[in-house]
N, C-alpha and C positions, 0 to 999 in steps of 0.2 A: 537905622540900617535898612536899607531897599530888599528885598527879594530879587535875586536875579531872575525868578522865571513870571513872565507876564499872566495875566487870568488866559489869553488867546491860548496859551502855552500848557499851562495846565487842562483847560478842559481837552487840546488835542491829546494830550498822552491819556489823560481821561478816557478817550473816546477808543483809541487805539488798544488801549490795554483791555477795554471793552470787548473787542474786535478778535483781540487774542484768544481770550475765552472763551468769546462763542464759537471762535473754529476749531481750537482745542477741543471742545466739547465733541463738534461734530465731528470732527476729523481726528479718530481716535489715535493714527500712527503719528500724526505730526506731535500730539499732546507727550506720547512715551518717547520722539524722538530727544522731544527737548525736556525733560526728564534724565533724560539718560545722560545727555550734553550738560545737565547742571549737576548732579551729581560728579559727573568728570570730572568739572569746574572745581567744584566743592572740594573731591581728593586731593587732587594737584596741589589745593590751599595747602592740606592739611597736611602734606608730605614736604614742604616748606618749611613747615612749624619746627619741625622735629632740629 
């Protein structure tokens, strides 16, 4: 069975999720924004469950 994702494929998300961090880092309001948006994410799941 093949891998659906190519090596080109992987190293961009590689690079990009790279990219994220380092602006997270620097850019501390963008880091809590999306924090905040995944926790949301996260509740939302878990009020589904029930």
């Amino acid at each position: 069975m093949r891998s659906s994702s190519t090596p080109s494929t992987r190293s961009t998300v590689m690079h990009e999720d790279g990219k994220i961090h380092y602006l997270m880092a620097e850019r501390r309001s963008i880091c809590n924004q999306v924090t905040e948006l995944t926790n949301r994410i996260k509740n939302k799941g878990e009020l589904h469950k029930i």
